[in-house]
C-alpha positions as CSV (number, residue, x, y, z in Angstrom):
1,X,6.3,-10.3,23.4
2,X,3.7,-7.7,21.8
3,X,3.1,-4.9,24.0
4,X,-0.8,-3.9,24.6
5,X,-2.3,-0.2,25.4
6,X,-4.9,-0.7,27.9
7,X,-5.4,2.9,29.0
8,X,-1.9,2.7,31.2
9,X,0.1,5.2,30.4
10,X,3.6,4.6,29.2
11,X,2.3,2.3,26.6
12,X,3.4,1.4,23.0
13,X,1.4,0.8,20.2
14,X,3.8,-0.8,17.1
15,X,2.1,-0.1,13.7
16,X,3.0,-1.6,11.1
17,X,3.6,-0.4,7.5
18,X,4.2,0.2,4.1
19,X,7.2,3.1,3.7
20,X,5.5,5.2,0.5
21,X,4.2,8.6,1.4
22,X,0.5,7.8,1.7
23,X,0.6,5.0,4.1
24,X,3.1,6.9,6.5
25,X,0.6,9.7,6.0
26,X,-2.5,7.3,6.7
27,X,-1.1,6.1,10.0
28,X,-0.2,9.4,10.8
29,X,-3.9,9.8,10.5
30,X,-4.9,6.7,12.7
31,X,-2.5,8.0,15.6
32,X,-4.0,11.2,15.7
33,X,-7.3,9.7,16.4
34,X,-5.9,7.0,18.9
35,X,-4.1,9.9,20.8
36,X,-8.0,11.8,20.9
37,X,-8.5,8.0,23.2
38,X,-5.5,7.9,24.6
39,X,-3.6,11.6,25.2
40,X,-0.7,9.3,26.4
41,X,-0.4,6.3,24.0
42,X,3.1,6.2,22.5
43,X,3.6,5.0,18.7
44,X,6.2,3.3,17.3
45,X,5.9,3.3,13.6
46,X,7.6,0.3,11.8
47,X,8.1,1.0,7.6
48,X,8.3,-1.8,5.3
49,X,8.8,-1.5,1.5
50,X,7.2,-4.9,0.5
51,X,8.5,-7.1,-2.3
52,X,5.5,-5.5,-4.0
53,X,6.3,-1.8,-3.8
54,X,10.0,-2.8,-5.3
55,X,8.6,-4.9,-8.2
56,X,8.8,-3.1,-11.1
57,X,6.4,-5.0,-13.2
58,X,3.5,-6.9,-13.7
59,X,1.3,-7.3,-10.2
60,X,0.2,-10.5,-11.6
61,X,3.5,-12.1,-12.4
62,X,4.2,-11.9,-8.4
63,X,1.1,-13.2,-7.3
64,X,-1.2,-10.0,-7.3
65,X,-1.8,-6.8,-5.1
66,X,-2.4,-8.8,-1.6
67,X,1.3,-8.7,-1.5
68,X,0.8,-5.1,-0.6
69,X,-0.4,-6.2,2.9
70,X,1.2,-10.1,3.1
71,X,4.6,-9.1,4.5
72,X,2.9,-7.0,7.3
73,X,0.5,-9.3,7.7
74,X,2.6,-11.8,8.7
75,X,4.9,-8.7,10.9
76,X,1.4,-8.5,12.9
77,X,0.8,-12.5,13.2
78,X,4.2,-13.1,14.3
79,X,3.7,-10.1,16.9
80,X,6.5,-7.7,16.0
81,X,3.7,-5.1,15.4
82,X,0.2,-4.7,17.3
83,X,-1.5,-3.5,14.0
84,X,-1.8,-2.8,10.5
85,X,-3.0,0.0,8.9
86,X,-4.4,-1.5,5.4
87,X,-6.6,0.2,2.5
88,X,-9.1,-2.4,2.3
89,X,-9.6,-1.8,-2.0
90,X,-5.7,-3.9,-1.8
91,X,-7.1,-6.8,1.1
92,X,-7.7,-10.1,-1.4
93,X,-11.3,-11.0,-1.2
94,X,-10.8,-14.2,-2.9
95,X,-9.3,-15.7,0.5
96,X,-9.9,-15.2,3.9
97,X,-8.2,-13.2,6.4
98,X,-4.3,-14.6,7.5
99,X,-5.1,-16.9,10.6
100,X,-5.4,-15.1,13.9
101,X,-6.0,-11.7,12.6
102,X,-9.0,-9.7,12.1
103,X,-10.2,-5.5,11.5
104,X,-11.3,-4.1,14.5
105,X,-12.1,-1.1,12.7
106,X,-12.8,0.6,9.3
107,X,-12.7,4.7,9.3
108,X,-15.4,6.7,8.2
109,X,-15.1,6.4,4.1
110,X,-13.4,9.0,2.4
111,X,-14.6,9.7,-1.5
112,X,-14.6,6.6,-3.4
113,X,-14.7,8.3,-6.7
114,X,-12.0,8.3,-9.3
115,X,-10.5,11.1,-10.9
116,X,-8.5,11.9,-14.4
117,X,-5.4,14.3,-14.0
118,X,-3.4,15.6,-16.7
119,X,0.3,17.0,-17.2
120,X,0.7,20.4,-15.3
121,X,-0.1,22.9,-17.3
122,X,-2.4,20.9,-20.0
123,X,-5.6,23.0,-20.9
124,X,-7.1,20.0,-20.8
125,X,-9.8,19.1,-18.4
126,X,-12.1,16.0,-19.3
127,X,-12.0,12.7,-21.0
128,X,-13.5,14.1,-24.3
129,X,-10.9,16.6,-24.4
130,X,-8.5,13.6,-25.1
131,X,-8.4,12.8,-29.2
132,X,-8.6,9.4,-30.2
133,X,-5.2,7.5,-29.9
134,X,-4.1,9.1,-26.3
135,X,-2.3,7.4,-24.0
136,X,-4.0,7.2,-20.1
137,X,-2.1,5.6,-17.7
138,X,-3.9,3.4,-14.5
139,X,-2.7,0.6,-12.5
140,X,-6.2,-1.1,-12.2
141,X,-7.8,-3.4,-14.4
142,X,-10.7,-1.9,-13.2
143,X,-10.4,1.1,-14.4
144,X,-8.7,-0.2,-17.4
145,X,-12.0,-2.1,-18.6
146,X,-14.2,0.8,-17.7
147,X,-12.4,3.3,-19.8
148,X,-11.8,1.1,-23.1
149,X,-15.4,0.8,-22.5
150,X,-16.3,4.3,-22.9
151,X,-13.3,5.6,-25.1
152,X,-12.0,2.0,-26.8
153,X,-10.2,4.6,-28.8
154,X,-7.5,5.7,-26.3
155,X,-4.5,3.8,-25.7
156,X,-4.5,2.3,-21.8
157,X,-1.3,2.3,-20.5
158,X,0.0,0.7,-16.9
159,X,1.3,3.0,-14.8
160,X,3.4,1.6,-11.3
161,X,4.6,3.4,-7.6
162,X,3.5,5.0,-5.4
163,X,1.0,8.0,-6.3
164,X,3.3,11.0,-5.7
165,X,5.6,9.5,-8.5
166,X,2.9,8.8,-10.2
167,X,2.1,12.8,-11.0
168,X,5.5,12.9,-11.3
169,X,5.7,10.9,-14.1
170,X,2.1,12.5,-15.6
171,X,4.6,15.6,-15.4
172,X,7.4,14.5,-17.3
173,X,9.9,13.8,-14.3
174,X,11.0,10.1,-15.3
175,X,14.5,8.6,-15.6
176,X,13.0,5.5,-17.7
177,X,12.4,7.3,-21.2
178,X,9.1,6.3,-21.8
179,X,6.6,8.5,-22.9
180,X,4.6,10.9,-20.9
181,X,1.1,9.8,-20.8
182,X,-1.4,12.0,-22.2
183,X,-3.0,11.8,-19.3
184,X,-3.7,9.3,-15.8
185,X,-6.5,8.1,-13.8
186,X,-6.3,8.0,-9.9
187,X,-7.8,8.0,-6.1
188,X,-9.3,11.1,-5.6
189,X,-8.9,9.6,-1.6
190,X,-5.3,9.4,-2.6
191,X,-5.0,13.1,-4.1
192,X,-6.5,14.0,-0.9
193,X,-4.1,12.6,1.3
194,X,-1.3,13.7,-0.3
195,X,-2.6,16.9,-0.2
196,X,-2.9,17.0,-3.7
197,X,-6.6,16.8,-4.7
198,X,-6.0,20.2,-6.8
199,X,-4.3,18.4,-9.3
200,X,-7.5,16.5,-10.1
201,X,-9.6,17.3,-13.1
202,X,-12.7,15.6,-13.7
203,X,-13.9,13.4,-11.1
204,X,-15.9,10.4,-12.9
205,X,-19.1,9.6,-11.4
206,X,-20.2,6.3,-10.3
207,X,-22.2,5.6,-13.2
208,X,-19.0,6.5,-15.5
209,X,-16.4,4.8,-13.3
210,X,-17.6,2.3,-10.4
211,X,-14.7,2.0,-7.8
212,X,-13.1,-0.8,-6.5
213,X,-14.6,-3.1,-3.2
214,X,-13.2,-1.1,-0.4
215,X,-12.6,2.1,-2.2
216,X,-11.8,4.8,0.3
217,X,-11.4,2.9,3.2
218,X,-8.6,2.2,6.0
219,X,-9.0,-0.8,7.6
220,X,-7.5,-1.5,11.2
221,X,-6.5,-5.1,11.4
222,X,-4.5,-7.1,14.7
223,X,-4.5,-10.2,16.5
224,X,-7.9,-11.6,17.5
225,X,-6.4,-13.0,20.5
226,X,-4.9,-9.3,21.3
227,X,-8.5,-7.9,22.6
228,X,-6.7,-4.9,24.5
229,X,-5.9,-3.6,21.1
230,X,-8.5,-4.5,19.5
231,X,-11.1,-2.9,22.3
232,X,-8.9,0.7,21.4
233,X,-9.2,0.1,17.6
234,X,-13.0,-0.3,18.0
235,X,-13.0,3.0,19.1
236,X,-12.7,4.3,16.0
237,X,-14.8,2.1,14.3
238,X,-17.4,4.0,11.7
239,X,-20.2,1.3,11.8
240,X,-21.6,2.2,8.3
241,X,-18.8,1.9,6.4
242,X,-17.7,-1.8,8.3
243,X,-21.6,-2.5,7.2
244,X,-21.0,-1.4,3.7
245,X,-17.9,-2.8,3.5
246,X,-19.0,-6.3,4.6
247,X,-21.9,-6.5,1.9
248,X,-19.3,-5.5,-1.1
249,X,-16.5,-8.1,0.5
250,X,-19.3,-10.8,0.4
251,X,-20.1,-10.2,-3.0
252,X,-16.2,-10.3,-3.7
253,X,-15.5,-13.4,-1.8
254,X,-18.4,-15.2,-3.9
255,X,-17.7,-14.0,-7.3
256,X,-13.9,-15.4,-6.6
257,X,-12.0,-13.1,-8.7
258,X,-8.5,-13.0,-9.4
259,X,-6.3,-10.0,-9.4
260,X,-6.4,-10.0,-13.2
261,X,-10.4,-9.7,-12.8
262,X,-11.9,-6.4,-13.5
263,X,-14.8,-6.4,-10.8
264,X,-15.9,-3.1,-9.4
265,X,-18.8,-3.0,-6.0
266,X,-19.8,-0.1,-4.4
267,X,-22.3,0.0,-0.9
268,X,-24.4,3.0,0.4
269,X,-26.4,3.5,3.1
270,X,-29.7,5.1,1.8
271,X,-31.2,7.7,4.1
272,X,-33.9,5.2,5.4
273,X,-31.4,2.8,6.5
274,X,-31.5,0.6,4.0
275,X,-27.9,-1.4,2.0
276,X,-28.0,-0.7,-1.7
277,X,-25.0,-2.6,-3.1
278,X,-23.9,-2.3,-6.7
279,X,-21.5,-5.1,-8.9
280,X,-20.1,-5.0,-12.3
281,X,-17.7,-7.4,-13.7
282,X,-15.9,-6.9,-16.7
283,X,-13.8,-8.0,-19.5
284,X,-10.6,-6.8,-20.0
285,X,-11.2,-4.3,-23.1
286,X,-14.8,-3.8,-21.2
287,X,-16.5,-4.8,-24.4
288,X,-18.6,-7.4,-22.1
289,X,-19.6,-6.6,-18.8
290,X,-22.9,-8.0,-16.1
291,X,-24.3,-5.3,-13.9
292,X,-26.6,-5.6,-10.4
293,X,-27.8,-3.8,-8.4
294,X,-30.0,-4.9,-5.3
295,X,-31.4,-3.0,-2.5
296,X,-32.3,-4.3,1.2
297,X,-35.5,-4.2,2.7
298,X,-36.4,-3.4,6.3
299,X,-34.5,-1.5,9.1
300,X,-32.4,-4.5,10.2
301,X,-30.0,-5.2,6.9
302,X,-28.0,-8.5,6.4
303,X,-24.9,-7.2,4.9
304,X,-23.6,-10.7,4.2
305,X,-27.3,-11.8,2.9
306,X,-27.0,-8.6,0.2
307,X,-22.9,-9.5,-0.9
308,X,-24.5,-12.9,-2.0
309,X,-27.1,-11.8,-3.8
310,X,-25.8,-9.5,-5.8
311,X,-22.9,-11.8,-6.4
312,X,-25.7,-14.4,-7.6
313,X,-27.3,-12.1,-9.6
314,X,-23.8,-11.4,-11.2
315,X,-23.1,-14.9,-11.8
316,X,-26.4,-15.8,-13.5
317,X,-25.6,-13.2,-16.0
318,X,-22.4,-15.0,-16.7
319,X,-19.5,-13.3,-14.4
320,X,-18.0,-16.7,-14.1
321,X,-17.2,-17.4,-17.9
322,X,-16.3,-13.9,-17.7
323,X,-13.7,-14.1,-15.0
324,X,-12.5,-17.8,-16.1
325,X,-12.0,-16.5,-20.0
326,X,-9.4,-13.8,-18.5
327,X,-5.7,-15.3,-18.1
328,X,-4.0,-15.4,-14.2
């Protein structure tokens, strides 16, 4: 039987999980604002290392990035946990959420913005620095499609684990015998969790390098029918970024996109209250590519009503034949 904080004290809170670095570092992060609530809340952490974080190759071949957050998931729905602690950019938008569970809460968004690194020590500092026939490294298509798209004459190359091994492996610390990249895109979020962000170099802007639909974000989910954990989740609840998160989700959900499927969305709040909401689906190589970008009207926005849109505007253009022509 799940245990519930209610403000009692002497309660447990069970958060469930991934094992790697960040995410024991993000729900370090979501306990120290819980405690702020509740000075006397006890946590019980609970690790998993998914069948994702232990397969060593293609995402796709396993059934895509979702299975980052299936396995605990299904620890939250079965009730050997109270929570999850998810980053929203690896929550499938092509599906809804498992039955019974919903986020409570999103945390204030960190930077969304991507950033290139390069091998301790390079002299090297930006993208044009790179001669032609470089190898990056990235483990999203995303990102993939955007940069054949401004340098088609580097060499993408996949890159897998978690991001401190990552650097690592930028660095030359590998036991596999490939080659060192020439250099590797990342998270500037993730740099700055890690404690890292120093080792970033140019940080692309959003016109260079749109991020990923729930870029930056932490997302609190738990049982719908558990309401005394989900009234102390709501708590920390940053009510633009759920807002701006809902209107890129929407678009996602509508556009349908596979894990395979380069799609990149991206929702701000202007300073007059309004939703602007920006999509771009691409090809693999990024040689083909549909872009809107749609802005709401009045002080009352429909998140939901501005997702579709944009997703409509996107499949006019042809994101369908786009997504359909790449393989599973």
């Amino acid at each position: 039987m799940a245990s519930h904080p209610t403000g009692d004290t002497g309660r447990t809170l069970r958060i469930g999980t991934r094992s790697s670095p960040m995410a024991l570092a993000q729900v370090e992060q979501v306990s120290a604002l819980l405690r702020k609530y509740e000075p006397d809340l006890r946590i019980d952490v609970v690790p998993v290392t998914t069948e994702a974080d232990l397969w060593r190759g293609d995402l796709s071949e396993l059934g895509g990035k979702g299975l980052f957050v299936k396995q605990i998931d299904q620890m939250v729905q079965r009730g050997d946990v109270d929570m999850a602690v998810h980053c929203v950019k690896d929550v499938p938008g092509d599906v809804p959420m498992p039955e019974g569970l919903v986020f409570a809460a999103h945390l204030p968004r960190d930077d969304v913005r991507d950033v290139l690194l390069f091998p301790e020590g390079s002299p090297r500092r930006t993208l044009d620095d790179l001669p032609p026939g470089a190898t990056v490294a990235t483990s999203a298509v995303r990102r993939t499609a955007q940069l054949r798209r401004a340098r088609p004459d580097l060499d993408v190359v996949r890159v897998r684990g978690a991001v401190g091994s990552r650097v690592q492996k930028l660095d030359g610390a590998q036991q596999s015998g490939d080659p060192r990249p020439d250099a590797m895109i990342l998270a500037t979020s993730g740099l700055e969790r890690l404690g890292i962000s120093a080792r970033g170099r140019q940080v692309f802007t959003l016109d260079e390098m749109l991020p990923a639909v729930g870029a930056g974000a932490l997302g609190l989910a738990c049982r719908s029918e558990d309401e005394p954990t989900a009234r102390l989740l709501a708590l920390l609840d940053d009510g633009p970024t759920t807002t701006e998160i809902t209107a890129e989700r929407a678009m996602l959900r509508g556009l349908r996109g596979h894990c395979n499927s380069p799609i990149a969305g991206h929702c701000v709040t202007t300073p007059e209250g309004r939703l602007s909401l920006r999509g771009m689906v691409f090809s693999p190589d990024g040689s083909t590519f549909v872009h809107a970008h749609l802005t709401t009207s009045g002080s009352n926005p429909n998140p939901e009503a501005l997702g579709d849109r944009v997703c409509a505007a996107l499949l006019r253009q042809g994101a369908r034949e786009i997504i359909e022509n790449i393989p599973h």
